[in-house]
Structures are given as C-alpha cells and as structure tokens.
VOGU-3710 file (C-alpha; in Angstrom, 3 decimals, decimal comma):
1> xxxxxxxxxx> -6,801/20,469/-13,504  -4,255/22,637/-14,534  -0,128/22,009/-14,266  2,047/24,734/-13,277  5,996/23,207/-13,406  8,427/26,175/-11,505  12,094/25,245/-12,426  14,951/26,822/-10,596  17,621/27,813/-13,355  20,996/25,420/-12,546
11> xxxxxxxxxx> 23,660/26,401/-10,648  25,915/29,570/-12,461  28,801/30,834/-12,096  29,403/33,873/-9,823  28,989/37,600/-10,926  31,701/40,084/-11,581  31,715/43,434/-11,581  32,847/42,991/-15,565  29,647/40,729/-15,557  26,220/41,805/-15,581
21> xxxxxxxxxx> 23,885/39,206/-13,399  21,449/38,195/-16,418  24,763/37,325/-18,563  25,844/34,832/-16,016  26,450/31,662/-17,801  26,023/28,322/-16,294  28,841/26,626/-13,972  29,916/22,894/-14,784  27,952/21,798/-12,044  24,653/23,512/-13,249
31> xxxxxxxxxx> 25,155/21,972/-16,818  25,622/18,693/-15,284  22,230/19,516/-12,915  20,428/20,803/-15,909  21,722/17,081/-17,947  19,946/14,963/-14,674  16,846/16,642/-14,912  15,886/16,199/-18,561  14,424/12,563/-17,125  11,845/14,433/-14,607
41> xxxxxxxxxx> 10,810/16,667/-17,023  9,872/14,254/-19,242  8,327/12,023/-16,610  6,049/14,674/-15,626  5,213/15,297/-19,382  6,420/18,806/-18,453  7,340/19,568/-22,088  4,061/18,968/-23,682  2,755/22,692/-22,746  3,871/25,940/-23,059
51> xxxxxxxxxx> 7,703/26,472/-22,139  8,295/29,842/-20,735  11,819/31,024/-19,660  13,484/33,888/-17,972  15,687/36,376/-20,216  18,555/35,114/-18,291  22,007/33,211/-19,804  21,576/31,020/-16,948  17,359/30,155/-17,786  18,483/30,051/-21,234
61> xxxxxxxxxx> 21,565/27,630/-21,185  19,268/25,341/-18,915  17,052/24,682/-21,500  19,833/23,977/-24,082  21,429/21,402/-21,802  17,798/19,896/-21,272  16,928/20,165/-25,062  20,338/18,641/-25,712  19,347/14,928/-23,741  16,441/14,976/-25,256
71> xxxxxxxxxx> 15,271/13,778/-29,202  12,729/16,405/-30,043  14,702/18,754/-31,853  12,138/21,985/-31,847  12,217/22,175/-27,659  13,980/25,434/-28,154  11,882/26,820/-30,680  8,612/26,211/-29,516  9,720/27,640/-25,809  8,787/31,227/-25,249
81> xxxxxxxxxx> 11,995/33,771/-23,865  10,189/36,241/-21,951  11,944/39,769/-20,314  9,374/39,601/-17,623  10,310/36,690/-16,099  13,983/37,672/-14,707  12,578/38,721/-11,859  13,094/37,957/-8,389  10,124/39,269/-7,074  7,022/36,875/-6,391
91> xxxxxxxxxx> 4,090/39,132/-6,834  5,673/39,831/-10,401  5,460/36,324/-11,061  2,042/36,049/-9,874  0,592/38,987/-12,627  2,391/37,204/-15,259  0,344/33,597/-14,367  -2,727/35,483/-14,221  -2,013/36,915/-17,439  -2,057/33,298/-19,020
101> xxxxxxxxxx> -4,520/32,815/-21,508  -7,362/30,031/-20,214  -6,423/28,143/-22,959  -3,250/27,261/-21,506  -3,328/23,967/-19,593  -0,120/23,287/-18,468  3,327/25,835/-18,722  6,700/24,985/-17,661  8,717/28,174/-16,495  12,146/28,153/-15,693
111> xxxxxxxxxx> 13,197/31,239/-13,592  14,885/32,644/-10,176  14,629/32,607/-6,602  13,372/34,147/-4,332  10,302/34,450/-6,805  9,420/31,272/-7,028  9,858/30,099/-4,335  7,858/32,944/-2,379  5,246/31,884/-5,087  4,922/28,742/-3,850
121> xxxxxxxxxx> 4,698/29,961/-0,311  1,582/31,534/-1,345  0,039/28,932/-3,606  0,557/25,761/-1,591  -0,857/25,409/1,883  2,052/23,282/2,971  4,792/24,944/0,687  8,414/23,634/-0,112  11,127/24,787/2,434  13,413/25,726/-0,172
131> xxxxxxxxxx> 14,406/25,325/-3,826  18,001/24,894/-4,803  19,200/25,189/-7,851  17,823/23,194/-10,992  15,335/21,511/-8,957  11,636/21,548/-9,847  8,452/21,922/-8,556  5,528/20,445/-10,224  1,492/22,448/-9,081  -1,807/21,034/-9,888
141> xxxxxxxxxx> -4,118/23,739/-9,842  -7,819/23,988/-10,056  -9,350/23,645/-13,841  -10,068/28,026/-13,222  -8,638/30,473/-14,978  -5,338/31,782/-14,535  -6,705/35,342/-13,858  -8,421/33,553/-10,678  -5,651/32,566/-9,016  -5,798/32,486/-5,104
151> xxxxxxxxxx> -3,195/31,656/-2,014  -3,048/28,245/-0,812  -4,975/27,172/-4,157  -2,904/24,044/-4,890  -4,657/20,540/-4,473  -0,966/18,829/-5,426  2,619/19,661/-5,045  5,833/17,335/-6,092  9,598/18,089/-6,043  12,864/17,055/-7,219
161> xxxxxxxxxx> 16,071/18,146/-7,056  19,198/17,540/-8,898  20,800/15,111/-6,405  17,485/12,766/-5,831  17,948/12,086/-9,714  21,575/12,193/-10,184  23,549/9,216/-8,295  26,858/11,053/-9,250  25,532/14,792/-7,824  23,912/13,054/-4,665
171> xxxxxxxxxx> 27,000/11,472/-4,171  28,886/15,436/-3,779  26,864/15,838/-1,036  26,033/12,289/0,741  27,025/11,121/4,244  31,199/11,155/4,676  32,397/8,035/5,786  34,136/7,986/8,665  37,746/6,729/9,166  37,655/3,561/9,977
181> xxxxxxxxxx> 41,454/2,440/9,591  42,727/3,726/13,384  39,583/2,552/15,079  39,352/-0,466/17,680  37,205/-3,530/16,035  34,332/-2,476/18,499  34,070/1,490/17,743  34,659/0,482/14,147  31,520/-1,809/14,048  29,766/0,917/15,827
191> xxxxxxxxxx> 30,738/4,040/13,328  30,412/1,789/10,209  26,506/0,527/10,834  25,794/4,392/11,874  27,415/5,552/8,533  25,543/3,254/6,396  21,829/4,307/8,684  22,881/7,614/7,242  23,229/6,286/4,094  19,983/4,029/3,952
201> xxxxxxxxxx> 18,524/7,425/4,814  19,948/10,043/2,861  19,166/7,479/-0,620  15,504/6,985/-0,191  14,757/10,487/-1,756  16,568/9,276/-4,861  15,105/5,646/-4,334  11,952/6,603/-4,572  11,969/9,233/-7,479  13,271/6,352/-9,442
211> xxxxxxxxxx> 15,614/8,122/-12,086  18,538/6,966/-11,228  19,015/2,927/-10,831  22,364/3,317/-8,653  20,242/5,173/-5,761  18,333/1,600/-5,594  21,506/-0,787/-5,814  23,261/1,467/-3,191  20,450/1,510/-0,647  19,907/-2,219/-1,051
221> xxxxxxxxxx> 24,016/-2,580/-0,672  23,936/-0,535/2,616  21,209/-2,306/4,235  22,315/-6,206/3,264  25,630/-4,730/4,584  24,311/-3,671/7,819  22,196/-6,976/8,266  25,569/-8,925/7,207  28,017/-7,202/9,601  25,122/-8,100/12,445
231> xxxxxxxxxx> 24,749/-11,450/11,603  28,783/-11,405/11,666  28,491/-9,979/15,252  25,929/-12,830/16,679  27,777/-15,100/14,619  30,834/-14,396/17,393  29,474/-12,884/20,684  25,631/-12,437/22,403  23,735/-9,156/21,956  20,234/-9,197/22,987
241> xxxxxxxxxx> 17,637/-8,241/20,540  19,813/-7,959/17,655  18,579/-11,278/15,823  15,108/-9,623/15,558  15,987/-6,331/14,184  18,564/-8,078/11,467  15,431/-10,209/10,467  13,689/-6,621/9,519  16,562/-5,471/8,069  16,413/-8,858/5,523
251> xxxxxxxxxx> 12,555/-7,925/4,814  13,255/-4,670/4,251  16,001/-5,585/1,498  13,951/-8,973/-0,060  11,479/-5,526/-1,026  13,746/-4,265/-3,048  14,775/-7,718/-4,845  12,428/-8,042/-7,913  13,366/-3,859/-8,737  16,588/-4,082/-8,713
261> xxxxxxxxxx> 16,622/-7,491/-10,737  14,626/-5,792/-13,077  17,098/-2,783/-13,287  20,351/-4,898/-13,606  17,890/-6,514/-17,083  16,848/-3,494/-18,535  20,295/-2,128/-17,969  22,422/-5,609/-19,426  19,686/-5,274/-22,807  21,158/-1,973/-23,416
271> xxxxxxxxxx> 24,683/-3,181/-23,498  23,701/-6,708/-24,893  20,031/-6,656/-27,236  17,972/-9,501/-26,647  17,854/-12,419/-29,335  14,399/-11,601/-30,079  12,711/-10,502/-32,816  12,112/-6,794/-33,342  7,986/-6,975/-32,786  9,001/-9,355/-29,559
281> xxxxxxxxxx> 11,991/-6,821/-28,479  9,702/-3,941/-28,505  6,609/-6,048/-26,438  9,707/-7,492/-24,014  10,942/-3,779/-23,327  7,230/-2,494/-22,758  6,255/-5,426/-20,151  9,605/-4,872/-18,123  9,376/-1,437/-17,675  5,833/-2,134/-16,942
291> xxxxxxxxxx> 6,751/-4,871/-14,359  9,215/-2,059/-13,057  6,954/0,543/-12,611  4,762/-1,865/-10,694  7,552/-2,788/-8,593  8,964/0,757/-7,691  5,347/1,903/-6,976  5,132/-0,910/-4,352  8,532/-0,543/-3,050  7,691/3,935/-2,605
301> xxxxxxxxxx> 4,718/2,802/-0,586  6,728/0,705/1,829  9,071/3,752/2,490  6,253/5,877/3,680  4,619/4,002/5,924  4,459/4,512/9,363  6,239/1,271/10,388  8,968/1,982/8,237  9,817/4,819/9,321  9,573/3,140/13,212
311> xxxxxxxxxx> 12,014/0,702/12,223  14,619/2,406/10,340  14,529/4,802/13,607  14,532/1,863/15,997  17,590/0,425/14,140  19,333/3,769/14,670  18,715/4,104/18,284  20,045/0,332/18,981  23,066/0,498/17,064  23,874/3,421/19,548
321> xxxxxxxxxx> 22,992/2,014/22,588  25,002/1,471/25,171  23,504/-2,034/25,538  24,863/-2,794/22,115  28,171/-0,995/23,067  28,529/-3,153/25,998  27,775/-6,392/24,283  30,320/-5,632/21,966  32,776/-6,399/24,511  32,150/-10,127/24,157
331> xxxxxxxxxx> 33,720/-9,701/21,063  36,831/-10,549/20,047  39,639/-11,325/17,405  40,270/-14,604/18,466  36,349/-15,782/18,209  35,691/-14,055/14,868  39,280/-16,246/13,904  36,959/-19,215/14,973  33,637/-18,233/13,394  35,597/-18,039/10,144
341> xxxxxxxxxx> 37,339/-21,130/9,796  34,395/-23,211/10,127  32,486/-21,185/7,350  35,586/-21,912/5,481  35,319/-25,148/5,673  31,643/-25,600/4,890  32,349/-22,876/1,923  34,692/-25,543/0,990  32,674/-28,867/1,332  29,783/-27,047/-0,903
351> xxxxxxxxxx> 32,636/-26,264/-3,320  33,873/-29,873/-3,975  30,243/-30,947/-3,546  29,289/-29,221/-6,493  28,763/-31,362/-10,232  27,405/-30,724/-13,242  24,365/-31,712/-12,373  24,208/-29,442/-9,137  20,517/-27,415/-9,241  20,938/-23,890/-9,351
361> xxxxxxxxxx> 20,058/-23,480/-5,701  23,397/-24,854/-4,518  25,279/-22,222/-6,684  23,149/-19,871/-4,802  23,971/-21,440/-1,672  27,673/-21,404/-2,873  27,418/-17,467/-3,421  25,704/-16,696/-0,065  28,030/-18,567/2,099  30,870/-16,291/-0,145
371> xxxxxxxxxx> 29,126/-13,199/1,086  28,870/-14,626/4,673  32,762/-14,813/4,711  33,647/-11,800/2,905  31,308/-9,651/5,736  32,774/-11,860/8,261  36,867/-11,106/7,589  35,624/-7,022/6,709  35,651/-6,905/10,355  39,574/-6,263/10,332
381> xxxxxxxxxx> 40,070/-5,528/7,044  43,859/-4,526/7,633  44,488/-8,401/8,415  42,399/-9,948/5,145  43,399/-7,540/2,683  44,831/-9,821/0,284  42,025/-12,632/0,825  39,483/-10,158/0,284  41,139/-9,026/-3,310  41,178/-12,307/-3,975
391> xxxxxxxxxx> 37,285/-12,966/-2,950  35,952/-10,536/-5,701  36,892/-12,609/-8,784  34,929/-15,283/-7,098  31,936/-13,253/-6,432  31,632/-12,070/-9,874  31,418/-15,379/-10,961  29,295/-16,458/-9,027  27,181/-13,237/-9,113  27,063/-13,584/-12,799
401> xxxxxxxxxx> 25,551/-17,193/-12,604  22,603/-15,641/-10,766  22,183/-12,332/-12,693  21,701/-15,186/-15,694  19,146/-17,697/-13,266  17,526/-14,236/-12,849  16,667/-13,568/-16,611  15,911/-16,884/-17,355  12,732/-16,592/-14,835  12,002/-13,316/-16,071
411> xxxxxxxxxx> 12,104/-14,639/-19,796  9,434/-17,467/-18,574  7,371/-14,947/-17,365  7,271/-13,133/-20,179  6,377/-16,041/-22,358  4,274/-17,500/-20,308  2,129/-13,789/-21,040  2,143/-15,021/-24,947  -0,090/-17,740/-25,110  -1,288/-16,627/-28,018
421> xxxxxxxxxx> 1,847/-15,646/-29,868  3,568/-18,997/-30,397  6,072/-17,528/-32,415  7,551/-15,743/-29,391  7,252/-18,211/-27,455  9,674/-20,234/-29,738  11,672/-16,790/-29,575  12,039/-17,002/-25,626  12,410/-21,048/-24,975  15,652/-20,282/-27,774
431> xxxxxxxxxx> 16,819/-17,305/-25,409  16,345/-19,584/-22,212  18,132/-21,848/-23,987  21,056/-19,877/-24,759  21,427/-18,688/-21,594  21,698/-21,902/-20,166  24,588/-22,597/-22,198  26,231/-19,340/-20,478  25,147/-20,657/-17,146  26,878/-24,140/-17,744
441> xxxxxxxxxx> 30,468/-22,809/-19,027  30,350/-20,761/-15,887  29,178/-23,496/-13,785  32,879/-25,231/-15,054  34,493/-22,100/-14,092  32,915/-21,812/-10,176  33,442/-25,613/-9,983  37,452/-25,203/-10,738  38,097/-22,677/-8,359  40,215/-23,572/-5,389
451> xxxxxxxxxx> 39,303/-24,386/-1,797  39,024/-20,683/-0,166  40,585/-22,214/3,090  43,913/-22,813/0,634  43,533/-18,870/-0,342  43,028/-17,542/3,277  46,108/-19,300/4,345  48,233/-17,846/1,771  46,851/-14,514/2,740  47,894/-14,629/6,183
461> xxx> 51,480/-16,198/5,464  51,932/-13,434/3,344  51,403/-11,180/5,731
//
C-alpha cells in the first residue's frame, strides 16, 4: 500500500496589500498548531518518506516549527520545496501525484486549501468535510503507480487536527461554561451536568487520538463529576431512574482508570527517574508505554460502539427532561444541610479510626468519602467557599497516597514479568520499598489532620 499524508499549512497571518500571499508568515497560533502536530507526524511515521512542501512562507515555516520539536536534525534538508505546489487548485495537485516516481512509497506534502481538500473529495469515497488549518490527513492508497491514480481510490483515510492533539488549542475553542453564580440551586444543577455532556463530548476526539494526556484526565474529571453531583442529588431528594444511569456513568469512567494511572506514571518518571538501573529503566519505559497503548486501544473501542454512543445520548436527553426538572423540586437547601452533616461525621469517625497499621483500602475509603463531601457542598458553592479551599490540601494528600499505592502495583507487575532477571527484580522490591516509606510519612500526615466537621463549622461562622 502506498501513504499519501496532505497537511494543511498552520494558521498565518492575514495579507496586505504591502504583502504578497506566498510571503505570508505564520501567526502565533499557527506556530503553536504547527508545535502540536510534530507528535502525529511522527506517530504516523509520516517523516520516513519523501517530504514535499509548497513554495509558501507559511508551508515553509510549518516545517521549521515541526523540525524544531523534533531530534533529527536533517528534516529540513532532506524535504523537497517545490513551486508547483502553491497552488490552490486540486486537479494541479492531482498531475503532480501522478508525476511521482513508483519508487516512492509514502510522501508527506504540506500545502493549501481548497486543493487539498477538493483532492480528497475525489480520492476518498467518504471524504473529510473540511480541513482547517495545520490539520492532517493521512491516505492509504493501492500498491499502483502514482500515474494510475483514480477517484474514490482510497481503501483508508485518518485525520487530526490541531485541537484533538493540543489540550491548550482545544481548550480556545471548547464548550463555554455557563454562569452559574446567579442561578437557583435547581437550574444550576441542570446547566452544570449539560455543560460537562458537552464537555464529555467535545474531548473524545482528543481522547482517542491519544497525544495529549490532559484530553483523558479532563474527560474522566467531567464524567466522575457528573456521576458525583447525581449521586449528591439522590443522596437528598427522589428522581426516578437516575440511580441506573449514574451506575453507567461509573463504568464508563472505571474504563478509563488503568490509562490514566498509567499517564499520571509515565508523566511523574519524567519529573522524578525511577531508581532503576539504566538496562531496567529503559525495559520499565518500553512495557508502560506498551501497557498504555494496550489500554488506549481498548478504551478507543469503547467510544465507538454503538451502546456508547446510546448512552452518552440517553444521559443527555434525561438530564433535560422535564421529569428530572420536576424532581428537582424535592430538593432543597435544608436537606442537602442534612445529607452533609452525617457524611461529616462518618468522614470523621474513618479519620480518628485510622492507625498505622490501617490497610491501604481505608485511606482509599478516607479519600472517597472526601470527594463525596466536596461534590456534595459544590452544590452552593457561594455558602462553602472557604471549606472547600480548605478541602484541597486534604485531597492532595490523600490523592498523593494513592498515586503512590498506584505505582507500587504497577512496579509488581512489572517484576513479576522478570522472572528471569533476578537482578531487577531486586531493583523493583528496593523501589516498592522506597515508596512505602513515602506512603507511611504521608500516612502520619492524613492521620493528623483535623476533624472536617471542626473545619466546616469555622467556615460557616466565618461567613
């Protein structure tokens, strides 16, 4: 098969009448567009053929801010600058492909709209609706020559755009969120689970092209969020059929656990190195990315199925029912006053029940029933303001305990895989080991922290 990759140049900066258009230069934005998509280039191994660009300052200065992320340093000189591809016209483009020599297997070109995107119209039987700027387009073709190219001759087609890699461009564009602050406790429920459906939605692009580790973490915030702020709901009032959609919601998050532990790793070895030995460094960093892949492969299947799809939909058309709106009525400030004092107090009996000799699994306990509260007293945020400052050094704490319980298991399982390497073995059980000792100073820590009935109290006298 052959591998036809169409870039869009990034975004440039408008013409001038001073400015010719193929001296444009690139805007801030399109440098920072061009920057994200160095990853998909080299994750589609786009690089390894022939790079062909457009004439253009823009095509040009797209390359340099690609070659410029990346460590080969003869990217620029091995790419090919070509006159005849600043063109905007599609049948243009399609004499210069057939023009390729056979021996050519794969070629990256980097060029303009509305070329190639009318190219693609005619190559791909179900073509892309559009192509913004800096995004890509990756073509298997038929092992013919190039001369022997035909309409609707593509067997594959992939995309990406800027913003589905780029947590930080996605985020110029994502869902607004509403304002919240002059809303009524009901409408506010109401608007906030819609806004974060929007969100859950508008990240799975970016979820599943995988470039970007925030797209995960936020997706997996927004939908623990949603099924917390439910479970705060039926915690206070009835609503019919709302325990059985948060239990999807929970499924749907526990599949993106074992990823995003995995992420928060890979990401805490590049700030911290692992203890290991160099050899055992290299084979850890090769079996988590592997154990990633795996992961993220699993998790992209889940988001395309059928029942996924029917759920995530469903979700949507309860939260704006007017069933739901009505049982929201049954809800009130005095009952969510309630509901929160007596998680208070059985945060607080957990708390004092806690030793040194506690399992991990009542930290975790600890740390849930934290959450609990904290998505509990977010209901009126204006009235817990100070309590809920006050709830994030405790969170981190306790979030840190688990981040550690989490790379202690993944550290077994990684040794367990070098049976025959008893060497690394010894490597790994002194790593556990050392992480237990960070687990037990913040076990002290978590164990002095006052009751949080003692903190909410303050809170409200201060008000």
């Amino acid at each position: 098969m052959r591998q036809l990759i169409l870039m869009r140049h990034a975004k440039a900066k408008r013409g001038s009448k001073e400015m010719a258009d193929q001296e444009r230069p690139l805007s801030k934005r399109g440098r920072r567009q061009a920057v994200a998509m160095a990853y998909a280039l080299q994750r589609w191994q786009a690089l390894e053929g022939e790079i062909c660009v457009s004439s253009a300052a823009r095509t040009r200065q797209t390359l340099d801010e690609i070659a410029g992320q990346l460590p080969e340093a003869s990217l620029i000189e091995r790419a090919h600058f070509d006159e005849a591809l600043y063109t905007f016209d599609a049948k243009a483009l399609l004499a210069w492909l057939r023009g390729l020599p056979d021996a050519t297997e794969k070629v990256l070109v980097i060029g303009h709209n509305p070329a190639l995107l009318e190219l693609t119209r005619w190559l791909c039987p179900d073509p892309s609706g559009e192509l913004p700027t800096g995004a890509l387009l990756h073509l298997t073709l038929p092992d013919r020559p190039w001369q022997t190219l035909m309409r609707h001759c593509v067997r594959r087609v992939e995309s990406l755009t800027p913003e589905e890699v780029s947590y930080a461009l996605f985020e110029r564009h994502a869902p607004e969120s509403p304002e919240l602050d002059k809303l009524g406790l009901k409408r506010r429920i109401r608007e906030l689970l819609a806004h974060q459906y929007r969100r859950v939605r508008a990240l799975e692009p970016g979820v599943v092209a995988g470039a970007d580790a925030e797209f995960l973490h936020q997706y997996r915030v927004n939908l623990r969020s949603s099924r917390a702020i439910g479970e705060s709901v039926l915690a206070t009032t009835k609503v019919p059929g709302l325990k059985k959609r948060l239990k999807r919601l929970k499924r749907r998050a526990q599949a993106t656990s074992d990823l995003r532990d995995l992420d928060v790793f890979l990401e805490s070895l590049t700030e911290t190195p692992s203890p290991l030995m160099p050899r055992s460094r290299k084979a850890l960093a090769r079996w988590l990315q592997a154990c990633r892949e795996e992961a993220h492969a699993a998790l992209c299947q889940q988001l395309v199925q059928p029942g996924y799809i029917e759920e995530m939909q469903g979700w949507r058309d309860f939260i704006g029912s007017r069933e739901f709106k009505q049982a929201l009525a049954g809800l009130s400030d005095k009952r969510i006053a309630s509901v929160l004092t007596e998680r208070l107090d059985r945060n607080d009996q957990a708390l004092a029940a806690l030793t040194p000799e506690s399992d991990d699994e009542a930290f975790h306990e600890l740390r849930k029933g934290v959450k609990r509260i904290r998505y509990l007293v977010e209901l009126n945020p204006k009235r817990h303001r100070g309590f809920l400052a006050g709830l994030k050094h405790r969170q981190r704490l306790l979030g840190d305990f688990q981040d550690l319980c989490t790379r202690q298991t993944w550290v077994e399982a990684f040794a367990a895989g070098a049976r025959n390497a008893p060497s690394r073995k010894q490597e790994c059980d002194a790593w556990r080991a050392a992480l237990e000792r960070q687990k037990q100073a913040l076990r002290v820590e978590v164990m002095a922290l006052a009751p949080l009935s003692h903190a909410h109290l303050e809170s409200l006298q201060a008000l």
